[in-house]
Each structure stands twice: as structure tokens, then as C-alpha cells.
C-alpha positions in Angstrom: -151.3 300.0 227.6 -149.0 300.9 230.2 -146.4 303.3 229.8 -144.2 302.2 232.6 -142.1 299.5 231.5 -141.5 296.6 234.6 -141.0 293.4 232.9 -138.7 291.8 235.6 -135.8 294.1 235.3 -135.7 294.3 239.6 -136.1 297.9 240.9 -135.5 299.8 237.6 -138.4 301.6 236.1 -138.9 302.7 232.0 -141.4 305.1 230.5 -142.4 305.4 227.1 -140.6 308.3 225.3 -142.0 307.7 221.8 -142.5 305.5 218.7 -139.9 305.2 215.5 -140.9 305.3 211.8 -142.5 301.6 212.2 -144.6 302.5 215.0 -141.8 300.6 217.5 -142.1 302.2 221.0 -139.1 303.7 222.5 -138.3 303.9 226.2 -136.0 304.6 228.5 -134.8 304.2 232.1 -136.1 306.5 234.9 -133.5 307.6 236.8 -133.1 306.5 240.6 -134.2 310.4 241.9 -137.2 311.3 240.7 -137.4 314.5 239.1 -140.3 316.3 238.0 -141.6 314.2 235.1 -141.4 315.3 231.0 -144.3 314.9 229.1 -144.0 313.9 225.7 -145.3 316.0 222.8 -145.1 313.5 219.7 -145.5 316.6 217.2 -143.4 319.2 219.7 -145.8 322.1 218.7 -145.9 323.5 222.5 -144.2 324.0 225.0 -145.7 321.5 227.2 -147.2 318.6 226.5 -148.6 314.9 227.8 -148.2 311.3 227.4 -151.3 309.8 226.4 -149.9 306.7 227.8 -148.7 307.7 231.6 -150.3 307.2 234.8 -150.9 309.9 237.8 -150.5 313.3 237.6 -148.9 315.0 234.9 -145.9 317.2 235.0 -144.3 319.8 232.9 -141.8 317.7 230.7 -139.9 318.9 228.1 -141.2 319.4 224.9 -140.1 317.0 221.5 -139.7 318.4 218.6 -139.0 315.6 216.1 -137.5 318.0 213.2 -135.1 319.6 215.7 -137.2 323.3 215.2 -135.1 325.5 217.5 -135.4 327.2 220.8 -139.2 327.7 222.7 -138.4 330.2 225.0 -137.4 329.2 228.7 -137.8 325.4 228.0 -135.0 323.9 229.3 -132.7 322.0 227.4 -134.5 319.2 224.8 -133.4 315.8 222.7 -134.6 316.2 219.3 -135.6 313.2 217.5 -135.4 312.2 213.8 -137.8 310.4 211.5 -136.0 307.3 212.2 -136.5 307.9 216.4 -132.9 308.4 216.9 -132.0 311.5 218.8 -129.9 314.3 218.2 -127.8 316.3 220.8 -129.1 319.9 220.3 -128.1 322.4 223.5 -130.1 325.4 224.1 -129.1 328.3 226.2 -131.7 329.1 228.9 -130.4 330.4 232.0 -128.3 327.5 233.6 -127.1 324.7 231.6 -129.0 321.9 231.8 -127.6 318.2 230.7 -128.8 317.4 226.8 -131.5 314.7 226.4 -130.6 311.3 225.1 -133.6 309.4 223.3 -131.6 305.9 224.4 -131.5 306.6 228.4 -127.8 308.8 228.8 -126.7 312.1 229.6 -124.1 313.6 228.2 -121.3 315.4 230.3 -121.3 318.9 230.5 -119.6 321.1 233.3 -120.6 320.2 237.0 -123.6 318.0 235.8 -122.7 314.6 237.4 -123.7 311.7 234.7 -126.7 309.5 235.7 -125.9 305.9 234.4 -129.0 304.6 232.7 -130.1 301.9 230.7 -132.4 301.9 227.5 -135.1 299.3 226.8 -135.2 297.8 224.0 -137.7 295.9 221.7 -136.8 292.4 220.7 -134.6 292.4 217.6 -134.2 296.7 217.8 -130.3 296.9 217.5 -129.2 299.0 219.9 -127.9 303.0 219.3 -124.9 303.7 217.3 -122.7 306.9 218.6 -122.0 308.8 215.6 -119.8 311.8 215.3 -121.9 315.0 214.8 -122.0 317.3 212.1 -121.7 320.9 214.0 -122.8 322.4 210.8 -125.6 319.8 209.9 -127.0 319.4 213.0 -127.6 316.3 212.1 -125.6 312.4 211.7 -124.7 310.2 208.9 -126.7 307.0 209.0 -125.8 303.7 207.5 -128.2 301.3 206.3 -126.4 298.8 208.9 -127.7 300.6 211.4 -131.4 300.0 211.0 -133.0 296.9 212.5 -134.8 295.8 209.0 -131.4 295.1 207.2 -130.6 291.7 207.7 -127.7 289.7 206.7 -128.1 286.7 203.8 -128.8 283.6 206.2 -130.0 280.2 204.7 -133.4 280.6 203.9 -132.3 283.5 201.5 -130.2 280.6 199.8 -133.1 278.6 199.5 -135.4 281.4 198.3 -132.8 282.5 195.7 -132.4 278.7 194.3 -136.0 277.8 194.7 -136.2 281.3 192.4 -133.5 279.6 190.1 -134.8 276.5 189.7 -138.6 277.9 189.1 -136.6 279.8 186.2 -135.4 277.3 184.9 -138.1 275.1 184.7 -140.1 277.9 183.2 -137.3 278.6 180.0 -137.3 274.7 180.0 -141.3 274.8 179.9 -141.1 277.5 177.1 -138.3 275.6 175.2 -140.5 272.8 174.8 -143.2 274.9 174.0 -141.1 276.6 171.0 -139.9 273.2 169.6 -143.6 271.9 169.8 -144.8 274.7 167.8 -141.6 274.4 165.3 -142.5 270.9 164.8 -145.9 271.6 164.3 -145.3 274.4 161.7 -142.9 271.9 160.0 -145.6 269.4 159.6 -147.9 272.0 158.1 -145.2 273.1 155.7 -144.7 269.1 154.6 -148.2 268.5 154.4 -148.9 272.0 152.1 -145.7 270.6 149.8 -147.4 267.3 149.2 -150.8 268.9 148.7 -149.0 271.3 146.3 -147.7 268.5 144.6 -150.2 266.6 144.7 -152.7 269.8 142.9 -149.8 269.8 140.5 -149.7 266.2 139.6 -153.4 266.3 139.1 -153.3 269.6 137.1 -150.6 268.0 134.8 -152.1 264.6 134.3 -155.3 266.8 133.6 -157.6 265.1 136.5 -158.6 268.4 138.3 -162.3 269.1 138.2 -163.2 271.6 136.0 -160.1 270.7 134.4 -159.5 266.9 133.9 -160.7 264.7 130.7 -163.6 263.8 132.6 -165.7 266.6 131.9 -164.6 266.3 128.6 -165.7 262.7 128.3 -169.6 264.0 128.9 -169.4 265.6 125.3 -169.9 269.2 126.8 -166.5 270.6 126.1 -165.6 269.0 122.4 -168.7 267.5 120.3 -168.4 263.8 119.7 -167.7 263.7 116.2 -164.9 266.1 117.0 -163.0 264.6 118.9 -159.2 262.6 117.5 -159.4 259.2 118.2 -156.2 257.0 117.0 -157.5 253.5 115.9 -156.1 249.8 114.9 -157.8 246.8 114.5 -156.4 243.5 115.8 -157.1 240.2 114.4 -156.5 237.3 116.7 -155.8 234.1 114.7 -156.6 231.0 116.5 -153.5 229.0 114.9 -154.8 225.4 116.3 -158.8 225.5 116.4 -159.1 227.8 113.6 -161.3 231.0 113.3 -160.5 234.8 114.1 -161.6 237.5 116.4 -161.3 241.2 115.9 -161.5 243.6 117.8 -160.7 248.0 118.0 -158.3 249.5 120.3 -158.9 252.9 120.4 -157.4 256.0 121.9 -159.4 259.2 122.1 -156.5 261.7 122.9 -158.8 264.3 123.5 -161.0 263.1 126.7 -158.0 260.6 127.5 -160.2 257.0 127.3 -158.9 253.9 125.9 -161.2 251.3 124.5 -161.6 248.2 123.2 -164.1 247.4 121.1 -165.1 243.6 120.0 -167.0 243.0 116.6 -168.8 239.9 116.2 -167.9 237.9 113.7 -171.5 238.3 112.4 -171.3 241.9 111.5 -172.3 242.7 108.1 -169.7 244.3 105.6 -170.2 245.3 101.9 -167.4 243.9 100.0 -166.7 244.0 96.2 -169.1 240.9 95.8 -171.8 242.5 97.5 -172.8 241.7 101.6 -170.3 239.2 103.8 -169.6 239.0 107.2 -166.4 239.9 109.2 -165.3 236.3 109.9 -165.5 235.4 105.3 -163.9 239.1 105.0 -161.1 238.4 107.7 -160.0 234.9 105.4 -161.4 235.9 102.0 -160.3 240.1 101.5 -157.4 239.9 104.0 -156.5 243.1 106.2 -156.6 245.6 103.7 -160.5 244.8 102.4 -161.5 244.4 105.4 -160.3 247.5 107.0 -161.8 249.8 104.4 -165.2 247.8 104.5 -165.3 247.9 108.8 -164.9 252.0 108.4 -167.8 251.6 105.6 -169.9 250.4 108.2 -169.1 252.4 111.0 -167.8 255.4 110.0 -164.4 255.4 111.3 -160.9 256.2 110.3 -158.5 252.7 111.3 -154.6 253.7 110.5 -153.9 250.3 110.5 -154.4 246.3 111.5 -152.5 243.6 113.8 -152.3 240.4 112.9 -152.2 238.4 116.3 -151.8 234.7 116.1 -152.1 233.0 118.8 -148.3 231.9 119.4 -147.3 235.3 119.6 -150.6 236.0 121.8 -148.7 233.5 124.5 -145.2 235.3 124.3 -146.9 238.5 124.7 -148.3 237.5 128.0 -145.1 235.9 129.0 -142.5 238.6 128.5 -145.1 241.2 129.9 -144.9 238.9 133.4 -148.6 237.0 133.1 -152.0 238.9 133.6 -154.6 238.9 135.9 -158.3 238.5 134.8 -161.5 237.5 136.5 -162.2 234.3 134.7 -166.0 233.4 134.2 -165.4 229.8 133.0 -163.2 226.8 133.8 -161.1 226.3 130.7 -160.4 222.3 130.1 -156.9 221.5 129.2 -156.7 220.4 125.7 -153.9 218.2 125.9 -155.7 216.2 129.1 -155.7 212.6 128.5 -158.8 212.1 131.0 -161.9 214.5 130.9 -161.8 214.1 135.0 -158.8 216.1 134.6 -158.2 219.4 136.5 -158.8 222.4 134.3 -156.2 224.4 132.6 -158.0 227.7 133.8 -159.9 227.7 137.0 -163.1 229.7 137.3 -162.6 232.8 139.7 -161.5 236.1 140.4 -157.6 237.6 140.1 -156.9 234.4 138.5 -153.1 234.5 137.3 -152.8 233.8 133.5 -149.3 232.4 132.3 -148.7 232.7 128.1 -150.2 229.2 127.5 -153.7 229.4 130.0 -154.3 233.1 128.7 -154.5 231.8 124.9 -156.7 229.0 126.5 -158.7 231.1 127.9 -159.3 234.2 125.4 -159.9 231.3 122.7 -162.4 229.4 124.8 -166.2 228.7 123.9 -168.1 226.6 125.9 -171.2 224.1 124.5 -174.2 225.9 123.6 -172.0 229.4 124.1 -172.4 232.5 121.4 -169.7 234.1 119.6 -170.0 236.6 121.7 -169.0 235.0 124.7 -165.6 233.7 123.9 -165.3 237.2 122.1 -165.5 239.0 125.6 -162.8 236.6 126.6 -160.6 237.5 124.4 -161.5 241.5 124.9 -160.6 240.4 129.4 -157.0 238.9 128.0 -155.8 242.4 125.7 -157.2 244.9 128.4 -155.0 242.4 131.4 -151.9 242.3 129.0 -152.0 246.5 128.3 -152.0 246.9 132.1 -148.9 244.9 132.5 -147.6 246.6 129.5 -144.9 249.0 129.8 -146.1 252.9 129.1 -142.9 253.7 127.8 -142.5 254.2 124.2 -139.4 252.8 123.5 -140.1 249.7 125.9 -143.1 249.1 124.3 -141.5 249.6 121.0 -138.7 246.9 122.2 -141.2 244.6 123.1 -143.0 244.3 120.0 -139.8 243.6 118.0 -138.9 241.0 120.2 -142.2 239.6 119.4 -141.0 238.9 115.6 -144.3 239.5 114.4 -144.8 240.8 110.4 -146.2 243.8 110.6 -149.0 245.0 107.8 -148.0 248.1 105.9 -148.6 250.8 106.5 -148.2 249.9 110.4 -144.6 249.9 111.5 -143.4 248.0 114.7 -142.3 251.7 115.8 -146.2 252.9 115.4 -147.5 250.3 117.1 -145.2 250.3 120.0 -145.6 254.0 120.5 -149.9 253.2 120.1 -149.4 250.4 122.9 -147.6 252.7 124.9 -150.5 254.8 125.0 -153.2 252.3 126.1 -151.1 251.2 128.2 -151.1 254.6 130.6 -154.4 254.7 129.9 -155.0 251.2 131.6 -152.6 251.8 134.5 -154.8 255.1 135.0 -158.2 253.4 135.0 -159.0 255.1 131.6 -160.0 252.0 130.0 -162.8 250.1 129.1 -164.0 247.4 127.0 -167.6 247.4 124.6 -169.4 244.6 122.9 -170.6 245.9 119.6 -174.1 245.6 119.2 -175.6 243.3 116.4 -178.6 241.9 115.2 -179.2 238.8 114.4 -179.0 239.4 110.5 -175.6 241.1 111.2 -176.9 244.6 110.8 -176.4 247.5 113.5 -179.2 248.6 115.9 -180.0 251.5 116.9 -178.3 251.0 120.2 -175.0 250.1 118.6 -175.5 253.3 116.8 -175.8 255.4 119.5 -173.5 253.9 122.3 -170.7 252.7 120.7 -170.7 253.5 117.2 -171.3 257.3 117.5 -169.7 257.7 121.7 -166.9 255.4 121.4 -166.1 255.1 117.5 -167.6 258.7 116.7 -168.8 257.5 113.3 -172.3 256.8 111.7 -173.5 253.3 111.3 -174.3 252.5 107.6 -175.1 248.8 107.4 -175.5 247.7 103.7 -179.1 248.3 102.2 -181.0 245.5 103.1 -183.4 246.5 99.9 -180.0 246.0 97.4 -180.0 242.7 97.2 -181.1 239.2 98.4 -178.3 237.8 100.8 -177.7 234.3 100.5 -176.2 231.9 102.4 -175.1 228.8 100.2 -173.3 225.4 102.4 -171.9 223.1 100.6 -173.2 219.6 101.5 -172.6 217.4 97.8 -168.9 216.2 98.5 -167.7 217.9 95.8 -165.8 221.3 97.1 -166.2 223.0 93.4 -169.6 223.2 93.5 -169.5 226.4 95.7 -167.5 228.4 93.5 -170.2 227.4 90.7 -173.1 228.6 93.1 -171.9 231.2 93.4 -170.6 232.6 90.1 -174.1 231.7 89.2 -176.4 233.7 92.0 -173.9 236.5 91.7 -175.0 237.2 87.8 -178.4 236.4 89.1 -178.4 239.8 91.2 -177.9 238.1 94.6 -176.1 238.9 97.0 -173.6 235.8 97.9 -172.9 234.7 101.6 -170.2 231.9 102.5 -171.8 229.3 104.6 -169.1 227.0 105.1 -169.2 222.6 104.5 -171.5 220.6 106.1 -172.3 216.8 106.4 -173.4 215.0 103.1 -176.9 215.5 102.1 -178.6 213.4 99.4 -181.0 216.3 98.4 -180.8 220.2 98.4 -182.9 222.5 100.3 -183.6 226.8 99.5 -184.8 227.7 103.0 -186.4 231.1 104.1 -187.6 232.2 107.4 -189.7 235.3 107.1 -192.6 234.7 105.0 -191.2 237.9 102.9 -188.6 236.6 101.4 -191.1 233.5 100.4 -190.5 234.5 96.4 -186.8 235.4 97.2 -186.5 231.9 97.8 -188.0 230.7 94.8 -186.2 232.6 92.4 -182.9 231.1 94.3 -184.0 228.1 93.4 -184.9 228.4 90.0 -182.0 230.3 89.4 -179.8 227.4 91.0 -181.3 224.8 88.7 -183.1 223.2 91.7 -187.0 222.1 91.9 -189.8 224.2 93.4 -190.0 221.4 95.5 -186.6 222.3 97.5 -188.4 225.4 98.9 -189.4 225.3 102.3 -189.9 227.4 105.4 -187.0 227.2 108.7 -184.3 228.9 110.0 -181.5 230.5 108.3 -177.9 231.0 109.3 -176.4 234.0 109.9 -177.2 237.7 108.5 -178.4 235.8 104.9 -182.2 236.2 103.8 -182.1 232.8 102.0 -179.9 230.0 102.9 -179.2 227.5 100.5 -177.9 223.6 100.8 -176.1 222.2 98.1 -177.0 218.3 98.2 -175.6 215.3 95.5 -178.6 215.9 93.1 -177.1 220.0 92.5 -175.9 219.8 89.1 -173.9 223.5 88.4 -174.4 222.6 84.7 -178.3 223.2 84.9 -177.7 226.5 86.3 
């Protein structure tokens, strides 16, 4: 670098004099006579120094001392300069007075000292010097930050930075808003979703479907034994007003594991009445409801508080004022009143087939050709468990509903108690806690061992007791002379004979009797029918017999009740 300043300025001449506080050179203008050169001491320690950045010979210069030290002996007089390169007028006695230095290029006047004009350099965008008064007793100026080259005035660009800064702001606080309403709307929906699982637990808890907790566990038999459990039972009879004929069936409500059931009994089933063995269907039209509830807990154990009669006109309103049922039909139902047998069917085979009043006592009243009991039973059990789900679960609707039935009500069962029962299955139905069960029975209308264990001693919680088949000799006696006293007489007569008597209905005229068995065990059962009947041991004979009867017995024209 040079220290001579020539940039184009024509004959004038600069030299470097120093740097400020932001390493910005200072210079000034060498005056027109040259004088014997000053040397620049940038730490003003000595009293001579050089400028590491003239040319030629070096001179004695004055010395600078940028903190303004004092006097160094016979220097002549120096410019002082401050931290910020600005100097300071500072006169020192030596001898003659010499004209103070001026960091910017001037001299000040003093005495005979003619002023030298001169002209400081400066560096692009240096404001130029400031005179400021001095402090005699400082030494030193006051400075203003205007003074200073690196204070700038607000222009544009500051505008822009401070709204660029604004709107950055902004958009941050709007970026953080949304944040704050996103996790507000998220903690909302975890505080909606832990009230409806609260509820939810709460609801289960109450209607006692928790695990661990609900009826379920109880309905394994771990928690209350079987035969301890309270069960509420009625038995319904459905009277077929038109074909003739009943069905019966349990509804029962165990109110400790919270299942309803229905429960059908074939018509078959054995009973021991006052006149020894019959069968549910004879007990149903010969001992009415009260004989044949006390004989049906006789058989299987159980406790019934009381029986429905159900005919089937009031089986139709039912269905009607409960708004129809739905059932899965398994069998197209013919209509009865069809003039044509190419007819459409009243009831069409299918599933979620909608039954009205009329088509649902068609249909739980249907058996087919060649069908069992059993099967129009199962029908009818479809149709009671349809009409309980569409049955109100509230007591006193239930109740209403019954009255406007207009049914008679067996004693001890009030319309009140049976509506408040219905009720009961009915919640149980809407719930899913309801089921229907065929009661197992053999083919001589006895319980098996099956029966005994599934539904007699799970559902019912009783112990089968089927009548002693060893008791007595069960007979089945049909009437077949054309005269409809003769049955009384038969049986009058096998009753004082030890048997056990068995109503086997009417059939078609027959010229000759018949005493049928068909195990070869009851061979000499047979006989003594006979013989005690008045008939010939010619009318024995080996085939099948009806029902649950050991002996079956067909009363032709040539019975004569006198010879018995």
C-alpha cells in the first residue's frame, strides 16, 4: 500500500496519518512547502517514530499519542487523537510556539503563525469532522452519536425489514394459534370419547354385562349351583280353537344368571295323574290346568306359579297389537280358506318373514304330512319368542296389554302377574338372553337321560322322575265299535284290574278287536288285557303300539263291556 494519497486530485498530495477504531485510514493534505516530514507513532510511546507505510527517507515527525499523555520533552507541539481517530487540540510549551496539529488537514491560528489552507481526504461514506467547543478542563469533546459514520438514518429498506419482521410475527402467533386450537380440539375429543367409554363401562356394569361381572359367568354354574338358582315359571297352553289340540310349553326366567327360556313339552310326555300314567295332551283336556300343573312339576322337578290359557284368537290379537313379528319360517304354510290347492301360500318359506296376527296362528299351528309333534311344536316355540321381542319391557305396558287382550286369567295368576312376568322376558329377548329348548322324550313318553341333564336339571333345575315303568302296565285303549260308552266301560274295568289306563282316542269302525304288544316282554301283559277285557286269546297279537302305552288295545263291534 501506498501512503501517499494521488487519486486525481491535480497537484495536491495526502499521507496517511493513521487508522480510526474500524481500521478506516485517515489522511490528510501535504501542505504546498515541504517541511521536514512527521512520522507517525500509532502507540506515541517515543519521541520519534515511522510510518510503516511511507516512501523515501524518513524524517523526525512528531510523535502521536492517541490518549493525549502529556509533554515529551523538546517535541514540538502534537495533535492527540482519541479512540474514535478524531483529534484533540492540546498545545505544549517548548521554546517557540508552534501551530497545534489537526488530525483533519487545518491549523489553528495562533500569533504570527500564518494559516496553511488544507484539505482532508476522506473515505467514501466517512462524514466529515465536526468542530466542537472544548472542554478546558476535560481536555477532551462531547461527541454525539450523529457524529459517527455507522449511524444511519431509517431509509426504506429498514421499512421493509421492520414489516417483513411484522408480518413473520404474525404469521408465527397465527401458526401457534392454530396450533393451540388443534390441540384444544384434540383434547376435547379425548374428553368426549373417555365420557362415552365411562358411560359406556357404566351401562355395562349396571346391566351386569362386564366380565368378571356380568350373568354370563354366572350362567356356567361356577358362581351359584344350578339347583340354586330362582327361576320364575308359567306354563302356557295354546289352544288350537279351529283344528283342535294343544301345545304347551315353559317360559322361564332365571333372575339369577339373567336367561329367559322357552321350553316345549311334547304332547307325549308322560305324567302320573290320579288314575295312574297319561300323557300331557289327555291331562291338558281331561285334569285341566290345575292337575296338570302339579303333575308337569311331578315329573320334572319344578316349581310353576302358574298357567296361560292361549287360544288361538287371542294368540292373533297378540301379534297384532304388538305390531307383527318376524320369524324365519321353515315351511310354506297353505291358506286354509284357499278355494284351489294351486293357491299361493298363506306363509312363505324364508327368512325375516313378516307375520301379521292371522299368518302367525297359521304358522305356529302348522304340521305338515308325515311331520312329528315336534315339529309344529318348534313352530309354535319361533312365534312366542318373535312376539316377546316385540313386546314392550315395561311393566305397566305389558300389564296394559294383556288386559286389552280380555283373556280369563287362571287363579292364582293375575293379569297384573303376568304382565309384570312378560315384561321380564321381554328385556331378556331384546338383550339376546333368550333361547328356546325341545324337551327330550322317548318314544314311550319317558325322559332320557339327556333331557335330564340339559334341560331338565340346566334350564328347569329340577330332577326328572318319570312314573315307574315297573308300577303298572300302561294301556292304550281306541275306541273303534261305534258306540262312544264303551271307553268309559274299558276302562272302569282295566283300572280295577291294576292297569294303568291310557286315552287313545276314536278310530274307524273295526268288526273285530285286537290287544297288541310290541316288545316281546309285555307278551303276557297282553294277555291278561285281554282276558281281563272279556276278549279271546285269539285277539293277541304282535305290532306297534301308540304312544308311551305298553299294550294297546282296539275296541271292535264284537267287545261286549258286560263280559268284562
Amino acid at each position: 500500500m501506498n501512503d501517499r494519497y494521488d487519486a486525481g486530485y491535480g497537484d495536491d498530495q495526502y499521507e496517511l496519518v493513521g487508522y480510526d477504531e474500524y481500521g478506516q485510514p485517515v489522511y490528510r493534505q501535504v501542505p504546498a512547502q515541504q517541511q521536514p516530514q512527521q512520522h507517525y507513532d500509532p502507540y506515541a510511546q517515543q519521541g520519534y517514530g515511522y510510518d510503516p507505510y511511507a516512501t523515501g527517507t524518513q524524517q523526525p515527525v512528531q510523535s502521536y499519542d492517541p490518549y493525549a499523555s502529556g509533554d515529551t520533552g523538546q517535541q514540538p507541539p502534537t495533535a492527540s487523537y482519541d479512540a474514535y481517530g478524531t483529534g484533540t487540540h492540546h498545545q505544549q510549551q517548548v521554546g517557540a510556539h508552534s501551530p497545534p496539529y489537526d488530525p483533519y488537514g487545518r491549523t489553528a491560528t495562533s500569533g504570527q503563525q500564518p494559516r496553511v489552507a488544507e484539505q482532508t481526504a476522506y473515505i467514501p461514506q466517512q462524514a466529515g469532522p465536526v468542530e466542537e467547543p472544548v472542554d478546558q478542563e476535560r481536555g477532551e469533546r462531547d461527541y454525539h452519536t450523529e457524529q459517527f459514520a455507522f449511524v444511519e438514518e431509517p431509509d426504506q429498506d429498514s421499512e421493509d425489514v421492520i414489516d417483513w419482521l411484522a408480518f413473520t410475527e404474525n404469521r408465527t402467533e397465527r401458526r401457534e394459534e392454530a396450533k393451540r386450537r388443534a390441540r384444544a380440539r384434540v383434547i376435547a375429543v379425548f374428553v368426549v370419547l373417555a365420557i362415552v367409554a365411562a358411560g359406556g363401562v357404566g351401562y355395562l356394569w349396571y346391566a351386569g354385562k362386564l366380565p368378571g361381572l356380568s350373568s354370563t359367568d354366572d350362567k356356567t354354574g361356577t358362581a351359584t349351583p344350578v339347583g340354586a338358582q330362582k327361576r320364575d315359571v308359567i306354563v302356557v297352553h295354546l289352544h288350537n280353537t279351529k283344528k283342535g289340540g294343544t301345545s304347551t310349553a315353559l317360559l322361564v326366567d332365571n333372575t339369577t344368571t339373567k336367561q329367559g327360556t322357552t321350553v316345549l313339552l311334547p304332547n307325549s310326555l308322560a305324567l302320573t295323574g290320579d288314575d295312574g300314567t297319561t300323557t300331557l295332551a289327555k291331562s291338558v283336556d281331561d285334569d285341566g290346568s290345575s292337575g296338570t300343573r302339579d303333575a308337569i312339576d311331578t315329573v320334572l322337578g319344578t316349581e310353576i306359579q302358574g298357567t296361560w290359557r292361549l287360544d288361538t284368537p287371542y294368540l292373533q290379537n297378540l301379534v297384532d297389537l304388538v305390531g307383527n313379528i318376524d320369524v324365519d319360517t321353515n315351511a310354506d304354510v297353505p291358506d286354509p280358506d284357499a278355494k284351489s290347492k294351486s293357491a299361493a301360500p298363506l306363509v312363505r318359506e324364508g327368512k325375516g318373514q313378516t307375520l301379521s296376527g292371522k299368518t302367525a296362528v297359521a304358522y305356529a299351528t302348522y304340521q305338515g304330512s308325515g311331520e312329528a309333534q315336534n315339529a309344529q311344536l318348534e313352530r309354535f316355540g319361533q312365534v312366542m319368542q318373535a312376539v316377546l321381542r316385540k313386546l314392550t319391557s315395561d311393566t305397566q305396558g305389558a300389564t296394559t296389554t294383556v288386559q286389552t287382550l280380555g283373556m280369563i286369567i287362571e287363579p292364582p295368576l293375575t293379569d297384573k302377574d303376568l304382565g309384570a312376568f312378560l315384561a321380564k322376558l321381554a328385556n331378556l329377548a331384546k338383550g339376546g338372553d333368550y333361547k328356546t329348548a325341545l324337551l327330550p322324550v322317548q318314544n314311550d313318553g319317558t325322559l332320557s337321560a339327556q333331557a335330564s341333564s340339559s334341560v331338565v336339571k340346566d334350564v328347569l333345575g329340577g330332577t326328572a322322575k318319570s312314573p315307574d315303568k315297573d308300577a303298572a302296565v300302561r294301556v292304550s285303549v281306541s275306541n273303534a265299535s261305534g258306540t262312544k260308552g264303551n271307553t268309559d266301560k274299558a276302562r272302569v274295568v282295566l283300572l280295577n284290574g291294576g292297569f294303568t289306563f291310557l286315552e287313545g282316542g276314536t278310530g274307524s269302525t273295526a268288526s273285530s278287536s285286537k290287544v297288541v304288544y310290541a316288545d316281546a316282554a309285555h307278551k303276557d301283559d297282553a294277555t291278561e288285557v285281554a282276558k281281563t277285557l272279556g276278549l279271546s286269546a285269539d285277539a293277541v297279537g304282535k305290532g306297534e303300539v301308540s304312544g308311551n302305552a305298553d299294550v294297546s288295545v282296539v275296541l271292535g263291534q264284537d267287545y261286549e263291556p258286560s263280559s268284562g
